[in-house]
Each structure stands twice: as C-alpha cells, then as structure tokens.
N, CA, C and O atoms as a MOPAC input file, in Angstrom:
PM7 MOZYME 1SCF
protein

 N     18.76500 1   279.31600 1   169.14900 1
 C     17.88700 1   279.15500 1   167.99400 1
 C     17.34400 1   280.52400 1   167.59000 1
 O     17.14200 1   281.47200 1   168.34900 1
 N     17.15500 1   280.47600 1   166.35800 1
 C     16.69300 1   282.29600 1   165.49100 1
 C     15.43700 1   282.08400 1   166.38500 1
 O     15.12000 1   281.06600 1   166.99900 1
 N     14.80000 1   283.27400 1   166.31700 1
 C     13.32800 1   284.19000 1   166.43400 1
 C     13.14500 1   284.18000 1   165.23500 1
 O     14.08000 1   284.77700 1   164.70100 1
 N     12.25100 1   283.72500 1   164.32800 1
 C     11.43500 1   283.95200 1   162.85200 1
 C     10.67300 1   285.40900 1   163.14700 1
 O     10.37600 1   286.28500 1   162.33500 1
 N     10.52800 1   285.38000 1   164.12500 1
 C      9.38200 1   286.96600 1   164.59200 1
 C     10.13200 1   287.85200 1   164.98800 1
 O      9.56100 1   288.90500 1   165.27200 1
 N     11.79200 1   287.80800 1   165.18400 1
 C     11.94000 1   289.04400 1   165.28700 1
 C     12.54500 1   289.89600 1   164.17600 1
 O     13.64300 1   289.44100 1   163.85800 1
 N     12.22000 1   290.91500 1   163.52000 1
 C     12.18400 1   291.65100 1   162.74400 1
 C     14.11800 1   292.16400 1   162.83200 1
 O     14.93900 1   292.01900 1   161.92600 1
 N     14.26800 1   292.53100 1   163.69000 1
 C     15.86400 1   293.04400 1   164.13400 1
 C     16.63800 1   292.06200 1   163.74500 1
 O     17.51000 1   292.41100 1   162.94800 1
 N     16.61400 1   290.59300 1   164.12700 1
 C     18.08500 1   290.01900 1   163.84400 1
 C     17.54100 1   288.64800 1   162.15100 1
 O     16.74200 1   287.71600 1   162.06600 1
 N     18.58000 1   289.33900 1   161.10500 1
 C     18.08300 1   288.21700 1   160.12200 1
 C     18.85800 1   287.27100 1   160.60100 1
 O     19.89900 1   287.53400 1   161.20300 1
 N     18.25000 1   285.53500 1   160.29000 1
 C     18.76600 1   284.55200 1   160.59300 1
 C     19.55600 1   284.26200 1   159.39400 1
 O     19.48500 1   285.07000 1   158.46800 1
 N     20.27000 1   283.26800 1   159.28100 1
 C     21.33100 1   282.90500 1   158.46400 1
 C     20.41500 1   281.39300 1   157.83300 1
 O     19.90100 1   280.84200 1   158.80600 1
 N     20.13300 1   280.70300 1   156.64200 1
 C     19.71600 1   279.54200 1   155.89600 1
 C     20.03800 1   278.18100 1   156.98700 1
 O     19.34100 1   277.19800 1   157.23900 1
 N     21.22100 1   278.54000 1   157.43200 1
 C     21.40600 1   277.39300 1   158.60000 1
 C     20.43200 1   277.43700 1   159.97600 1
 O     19.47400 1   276.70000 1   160.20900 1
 N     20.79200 1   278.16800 1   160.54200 1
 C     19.13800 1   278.93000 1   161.32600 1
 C     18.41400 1   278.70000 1   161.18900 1
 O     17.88600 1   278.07600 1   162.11000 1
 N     17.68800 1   278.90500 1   160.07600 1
 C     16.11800 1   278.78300 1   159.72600 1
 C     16.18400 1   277.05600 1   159.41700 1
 O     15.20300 1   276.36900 1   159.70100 1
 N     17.34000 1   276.47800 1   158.85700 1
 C     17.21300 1   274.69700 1   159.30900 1
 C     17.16200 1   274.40500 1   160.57500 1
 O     16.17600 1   273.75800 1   160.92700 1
 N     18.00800 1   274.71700 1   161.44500 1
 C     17.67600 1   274.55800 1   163.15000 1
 C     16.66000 1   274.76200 1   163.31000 1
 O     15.92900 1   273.81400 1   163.59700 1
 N     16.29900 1   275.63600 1   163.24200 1
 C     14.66500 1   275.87800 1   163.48500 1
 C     13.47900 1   274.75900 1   163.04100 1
 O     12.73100 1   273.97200 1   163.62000 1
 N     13.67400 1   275.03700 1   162.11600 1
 C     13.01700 1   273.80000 1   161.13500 1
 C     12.61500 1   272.44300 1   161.45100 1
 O     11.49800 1   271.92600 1   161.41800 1
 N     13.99200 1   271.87000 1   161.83200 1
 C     14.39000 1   270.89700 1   161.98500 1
 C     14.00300 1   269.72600 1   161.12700 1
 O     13.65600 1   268.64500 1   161.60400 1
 N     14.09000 1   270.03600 1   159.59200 1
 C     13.67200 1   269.00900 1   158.57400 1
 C     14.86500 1   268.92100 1   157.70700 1
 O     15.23300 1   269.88000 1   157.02800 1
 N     15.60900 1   267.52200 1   157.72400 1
 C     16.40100 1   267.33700 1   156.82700 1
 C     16.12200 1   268.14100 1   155.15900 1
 O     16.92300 1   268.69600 1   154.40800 1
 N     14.74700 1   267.91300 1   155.04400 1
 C     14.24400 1   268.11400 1   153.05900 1
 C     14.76400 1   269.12000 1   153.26100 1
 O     15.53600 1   269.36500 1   152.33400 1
 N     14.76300 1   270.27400 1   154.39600 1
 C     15.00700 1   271.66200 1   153.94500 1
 C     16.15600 1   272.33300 1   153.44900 1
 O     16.07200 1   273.16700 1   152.54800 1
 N     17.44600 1   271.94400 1   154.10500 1
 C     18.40500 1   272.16800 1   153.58400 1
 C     18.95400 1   271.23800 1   151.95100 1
 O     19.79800 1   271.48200 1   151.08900 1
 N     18.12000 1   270.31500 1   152.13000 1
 C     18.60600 1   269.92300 1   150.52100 1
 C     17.84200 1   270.24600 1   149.50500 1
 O     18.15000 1   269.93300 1   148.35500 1
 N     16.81500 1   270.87500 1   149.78500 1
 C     15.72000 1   271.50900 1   148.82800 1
 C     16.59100 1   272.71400 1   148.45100 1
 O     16.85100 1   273.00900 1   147.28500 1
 N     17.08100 1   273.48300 1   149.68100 1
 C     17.23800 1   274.50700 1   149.43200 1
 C     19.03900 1   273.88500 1   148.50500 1
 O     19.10800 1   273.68500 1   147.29300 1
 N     19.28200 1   273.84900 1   148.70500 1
 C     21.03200 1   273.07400 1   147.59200 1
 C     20.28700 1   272.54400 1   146.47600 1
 O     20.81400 1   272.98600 1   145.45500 1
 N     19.31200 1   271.80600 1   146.19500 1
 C     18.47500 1   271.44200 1   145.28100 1
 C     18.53800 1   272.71700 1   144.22300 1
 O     19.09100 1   272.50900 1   143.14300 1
 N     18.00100 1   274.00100 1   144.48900 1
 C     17.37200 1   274.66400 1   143.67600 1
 C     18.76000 1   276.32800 1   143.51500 1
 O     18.71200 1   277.43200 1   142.97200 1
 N     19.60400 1   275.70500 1   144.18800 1
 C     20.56600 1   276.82700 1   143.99800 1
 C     21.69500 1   275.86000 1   142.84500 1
 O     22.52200 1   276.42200 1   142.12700 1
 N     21.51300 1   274.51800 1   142.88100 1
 C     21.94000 1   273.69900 1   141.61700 1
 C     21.47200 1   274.16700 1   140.42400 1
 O     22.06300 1   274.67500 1   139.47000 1
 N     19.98600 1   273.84700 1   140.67800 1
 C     19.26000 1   273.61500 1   139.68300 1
 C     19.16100 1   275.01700 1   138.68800 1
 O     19.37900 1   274.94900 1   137.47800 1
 N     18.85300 1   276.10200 1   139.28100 1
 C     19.00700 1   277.53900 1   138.50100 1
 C     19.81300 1   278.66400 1   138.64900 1
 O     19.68900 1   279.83000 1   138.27400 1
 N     20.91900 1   277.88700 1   139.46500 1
 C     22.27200 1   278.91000 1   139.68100 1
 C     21.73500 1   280.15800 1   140.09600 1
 O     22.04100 1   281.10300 1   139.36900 1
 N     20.89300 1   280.45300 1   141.24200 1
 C     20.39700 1   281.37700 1   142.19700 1
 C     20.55300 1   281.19400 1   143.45300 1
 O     20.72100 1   280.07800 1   143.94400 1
 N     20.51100 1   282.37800 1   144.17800 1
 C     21.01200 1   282.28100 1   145.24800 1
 C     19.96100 1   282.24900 1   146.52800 1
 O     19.00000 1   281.54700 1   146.21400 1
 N     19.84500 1   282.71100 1   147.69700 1
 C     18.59500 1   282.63500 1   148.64000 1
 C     18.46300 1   284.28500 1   149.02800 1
 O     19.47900 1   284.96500 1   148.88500 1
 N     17.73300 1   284.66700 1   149.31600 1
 C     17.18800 1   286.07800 1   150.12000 1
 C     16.62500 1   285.60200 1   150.91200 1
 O     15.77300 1   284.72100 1   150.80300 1
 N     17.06400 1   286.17900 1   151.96000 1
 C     16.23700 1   285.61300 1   153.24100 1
 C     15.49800 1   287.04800 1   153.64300 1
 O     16.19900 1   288.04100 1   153.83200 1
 N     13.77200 1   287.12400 1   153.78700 1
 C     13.54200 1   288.85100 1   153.61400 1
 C     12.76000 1   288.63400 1   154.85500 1
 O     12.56500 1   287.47500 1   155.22200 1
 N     12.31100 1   289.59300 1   155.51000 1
 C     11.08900 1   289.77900 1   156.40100 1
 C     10.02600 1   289.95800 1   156.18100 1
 O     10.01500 1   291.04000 1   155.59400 1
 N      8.91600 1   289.55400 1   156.27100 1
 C      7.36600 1   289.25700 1   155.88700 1
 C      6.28200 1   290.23800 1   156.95100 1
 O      5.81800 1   289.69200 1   157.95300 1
 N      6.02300 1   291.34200 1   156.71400 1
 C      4.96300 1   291.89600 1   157.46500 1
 C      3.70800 1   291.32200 1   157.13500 1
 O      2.84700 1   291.84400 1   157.84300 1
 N      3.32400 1   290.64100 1   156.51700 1
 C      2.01200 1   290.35500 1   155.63100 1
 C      1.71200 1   289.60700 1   157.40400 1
 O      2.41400 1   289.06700 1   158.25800 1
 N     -0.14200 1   290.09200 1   157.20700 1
 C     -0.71400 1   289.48100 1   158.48100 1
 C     -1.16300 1   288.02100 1   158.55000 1
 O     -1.87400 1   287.61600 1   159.47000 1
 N     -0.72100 1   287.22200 1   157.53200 1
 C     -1.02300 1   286.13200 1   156.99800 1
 C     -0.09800 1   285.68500 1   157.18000 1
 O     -0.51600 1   284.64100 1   157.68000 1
 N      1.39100 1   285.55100 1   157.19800 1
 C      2.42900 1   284.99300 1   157.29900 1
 C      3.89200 1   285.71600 1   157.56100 1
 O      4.97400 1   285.64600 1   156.97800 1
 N      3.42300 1   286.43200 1   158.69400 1
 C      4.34300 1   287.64900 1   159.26100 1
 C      5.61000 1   286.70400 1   159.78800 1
 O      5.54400 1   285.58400 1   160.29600 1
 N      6.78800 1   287.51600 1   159.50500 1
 C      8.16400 1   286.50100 1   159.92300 1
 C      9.02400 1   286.39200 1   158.85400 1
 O      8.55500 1   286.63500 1   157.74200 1
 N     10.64300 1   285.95500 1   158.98800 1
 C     11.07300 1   285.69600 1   158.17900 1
 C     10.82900 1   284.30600 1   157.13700 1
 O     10.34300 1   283.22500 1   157.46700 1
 N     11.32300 1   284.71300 1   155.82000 1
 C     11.30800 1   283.53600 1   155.00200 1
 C     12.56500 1   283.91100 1   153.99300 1
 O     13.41200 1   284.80100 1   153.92100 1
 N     12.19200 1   282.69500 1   153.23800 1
 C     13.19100 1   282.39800 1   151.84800 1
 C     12.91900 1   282.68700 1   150.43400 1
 O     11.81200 1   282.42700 1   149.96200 1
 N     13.84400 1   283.20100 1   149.73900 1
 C     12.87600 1   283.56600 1   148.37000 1
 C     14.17200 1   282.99300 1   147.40000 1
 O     15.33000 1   283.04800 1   147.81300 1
 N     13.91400 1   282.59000 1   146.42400 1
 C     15.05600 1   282.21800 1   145.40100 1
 C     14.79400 1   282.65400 1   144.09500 1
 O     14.04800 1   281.97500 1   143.38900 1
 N     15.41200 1   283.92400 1   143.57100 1
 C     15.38900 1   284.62300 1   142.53400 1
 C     16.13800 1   284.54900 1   141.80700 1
 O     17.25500 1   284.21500 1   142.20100 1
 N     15.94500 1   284.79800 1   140.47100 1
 C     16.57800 1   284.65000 1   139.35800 1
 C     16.27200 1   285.57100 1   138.06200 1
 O     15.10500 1   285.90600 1   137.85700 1
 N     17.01800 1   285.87000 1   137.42700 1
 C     16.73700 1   287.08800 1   136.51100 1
 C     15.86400 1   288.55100 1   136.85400 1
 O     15.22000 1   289.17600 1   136.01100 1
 N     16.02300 1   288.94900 1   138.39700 1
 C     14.68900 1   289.54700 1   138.82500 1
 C     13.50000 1   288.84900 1   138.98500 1
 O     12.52300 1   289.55800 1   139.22600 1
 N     13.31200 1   287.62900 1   138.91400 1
 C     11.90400 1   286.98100 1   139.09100 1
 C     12.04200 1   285.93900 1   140.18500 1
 O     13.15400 1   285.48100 1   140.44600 1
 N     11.06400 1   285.58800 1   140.76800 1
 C     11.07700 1   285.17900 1   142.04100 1
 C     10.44400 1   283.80600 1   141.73300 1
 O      9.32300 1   283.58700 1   141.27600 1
 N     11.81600 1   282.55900 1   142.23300 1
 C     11.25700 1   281.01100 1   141.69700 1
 C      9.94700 1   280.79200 1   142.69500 1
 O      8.74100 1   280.93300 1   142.49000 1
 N     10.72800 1   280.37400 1   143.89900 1
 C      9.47800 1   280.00000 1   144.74200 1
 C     10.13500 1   281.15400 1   145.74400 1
 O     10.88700 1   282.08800 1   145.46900 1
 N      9.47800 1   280.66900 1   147.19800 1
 C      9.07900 1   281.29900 1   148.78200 1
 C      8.95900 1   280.31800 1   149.64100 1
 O      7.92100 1   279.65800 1   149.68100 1
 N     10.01900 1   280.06900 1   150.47100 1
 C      9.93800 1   279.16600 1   151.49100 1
 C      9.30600 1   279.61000 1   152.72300 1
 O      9.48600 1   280.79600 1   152.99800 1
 N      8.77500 1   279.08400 1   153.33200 1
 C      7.66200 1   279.66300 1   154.40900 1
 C      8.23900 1   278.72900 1   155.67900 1
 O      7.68200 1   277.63900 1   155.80800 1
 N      9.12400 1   279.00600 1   156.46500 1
 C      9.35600 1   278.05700 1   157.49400 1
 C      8.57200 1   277.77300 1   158.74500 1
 O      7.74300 1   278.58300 1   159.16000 1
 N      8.81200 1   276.67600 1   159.33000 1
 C      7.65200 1   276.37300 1   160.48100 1
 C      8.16300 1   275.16300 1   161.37000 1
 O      8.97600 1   274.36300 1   160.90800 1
 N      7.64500 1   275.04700 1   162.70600 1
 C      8.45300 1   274.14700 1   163.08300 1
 C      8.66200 1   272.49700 1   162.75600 1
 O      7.83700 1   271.79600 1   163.34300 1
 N      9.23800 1   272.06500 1   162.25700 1
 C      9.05400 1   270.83100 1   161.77600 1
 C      8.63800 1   270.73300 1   160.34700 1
 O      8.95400 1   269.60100 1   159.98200 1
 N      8.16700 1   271.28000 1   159.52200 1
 C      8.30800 1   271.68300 1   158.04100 1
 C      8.19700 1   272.78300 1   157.67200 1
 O      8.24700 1   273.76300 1   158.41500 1
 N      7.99900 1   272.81400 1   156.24800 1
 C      8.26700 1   273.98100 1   155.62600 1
 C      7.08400 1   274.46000 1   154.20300 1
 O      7.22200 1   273.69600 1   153.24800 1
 N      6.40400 1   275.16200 1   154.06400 1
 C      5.71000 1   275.24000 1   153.21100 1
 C      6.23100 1   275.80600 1   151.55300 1
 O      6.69900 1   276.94300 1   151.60200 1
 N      6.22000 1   275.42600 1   150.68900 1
 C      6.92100 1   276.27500 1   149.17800 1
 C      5.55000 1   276.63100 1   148.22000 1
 O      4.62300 1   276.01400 1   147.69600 1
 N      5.93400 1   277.72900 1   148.31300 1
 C      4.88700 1   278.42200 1   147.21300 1
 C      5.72000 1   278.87700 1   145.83400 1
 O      6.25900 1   279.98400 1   145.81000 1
 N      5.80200 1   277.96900 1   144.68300 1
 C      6.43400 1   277.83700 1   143.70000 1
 C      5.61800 1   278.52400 1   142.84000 1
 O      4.40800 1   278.32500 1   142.73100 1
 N      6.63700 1   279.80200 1   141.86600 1
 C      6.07500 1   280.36800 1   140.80800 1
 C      5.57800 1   279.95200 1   138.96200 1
 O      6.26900 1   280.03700 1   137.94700 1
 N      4.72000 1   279.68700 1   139.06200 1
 C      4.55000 1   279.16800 1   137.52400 1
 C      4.41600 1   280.36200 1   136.43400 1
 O      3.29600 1   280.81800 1   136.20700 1
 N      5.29200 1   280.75100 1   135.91600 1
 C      5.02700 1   281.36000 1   134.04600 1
 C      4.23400 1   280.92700 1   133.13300 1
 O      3.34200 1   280.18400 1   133.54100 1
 N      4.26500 1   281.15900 1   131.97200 1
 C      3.90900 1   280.85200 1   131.00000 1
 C      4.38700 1   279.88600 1   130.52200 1
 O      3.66500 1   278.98500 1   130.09400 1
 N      6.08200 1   279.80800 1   130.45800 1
 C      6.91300 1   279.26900 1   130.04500 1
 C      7.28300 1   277.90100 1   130.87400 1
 O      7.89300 1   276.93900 1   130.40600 1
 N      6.85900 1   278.00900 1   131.99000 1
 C      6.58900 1   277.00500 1   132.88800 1
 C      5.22700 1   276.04700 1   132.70700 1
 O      5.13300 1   274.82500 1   132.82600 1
 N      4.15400 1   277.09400 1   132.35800 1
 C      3.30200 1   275.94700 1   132.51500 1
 C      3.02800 1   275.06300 1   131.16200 1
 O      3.63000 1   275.25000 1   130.10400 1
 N      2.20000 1   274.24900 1   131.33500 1
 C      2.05200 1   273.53700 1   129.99800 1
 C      0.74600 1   273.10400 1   130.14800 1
 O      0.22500 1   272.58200 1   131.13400 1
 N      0.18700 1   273.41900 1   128.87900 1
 C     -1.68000 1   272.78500 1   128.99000 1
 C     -1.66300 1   271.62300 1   128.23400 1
 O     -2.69200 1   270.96300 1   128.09400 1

C-alpha cells in the first residue's frame, strides 16, 4: 500500500484507491475525467494543514476540484467561478 506521507515515491490513482478503500473514489474520479475531458495530477502537499499527496483535476490551466484522500473516504474541495456560480 502507497505512503500518502512520503514525499519520494508518487503513488499511482489506483494506489491512492487502495488506500482509500472507497468504491465513490475511483468512479468520481472516471466521473469527472468524462465529464470535462481532463486528466488527474497527482501533486505533493507541504501545506501544514493537509501535508501529503493528493488529486487535482485541471483544465484549461484552471484547477476543477482537489481530492484530499484519507482512510476510508475522501474529501473534494470543488472550484466555483463566476461562470459556475449562479445567484
């Protein structure tokens, strides 16, 4: 199973599902590489708040959401625009 904490080896999207171990995750993540024909970055997180690897799904240079993995789920911090939101 990956190390999320170790900085040296990136894990592979399958990995970070083992890890996981939540079905939603891998179909979230096929979900949204459907949905806006983008792909995954999997980056390393120094932030002291949520140090470790994660997921990012970008598109045009802009960053949709951020998957935050953990054991047994997964947290998404989804980006809203302008063009996204609606009042």
């Amino acid at each position: 199973m990956a190390d999320l904490q170790d900085k040296a080896v990136c894990p592979t999207l399958d990995e970070i599902g083992e890890y996981i171990k939540n079905s939603v995750f891998l179909k979230f993540c096929k979900r949204i590489k459907e949905t806006y024909a983008c792909s995954e970055n999997i980056e390393f997180s120094s932030c002291s708040m949520e140090p470790g690897w994660n997921i990012k799904f970008k598109k045009a240079g802009k960053t949709l959401c951020t998957i935050y993995p953990r054991e047994a789920y997964f947290t998404v911090m989804a980006v809203i625009g302008r063009k996204e939101k609606r009042t």
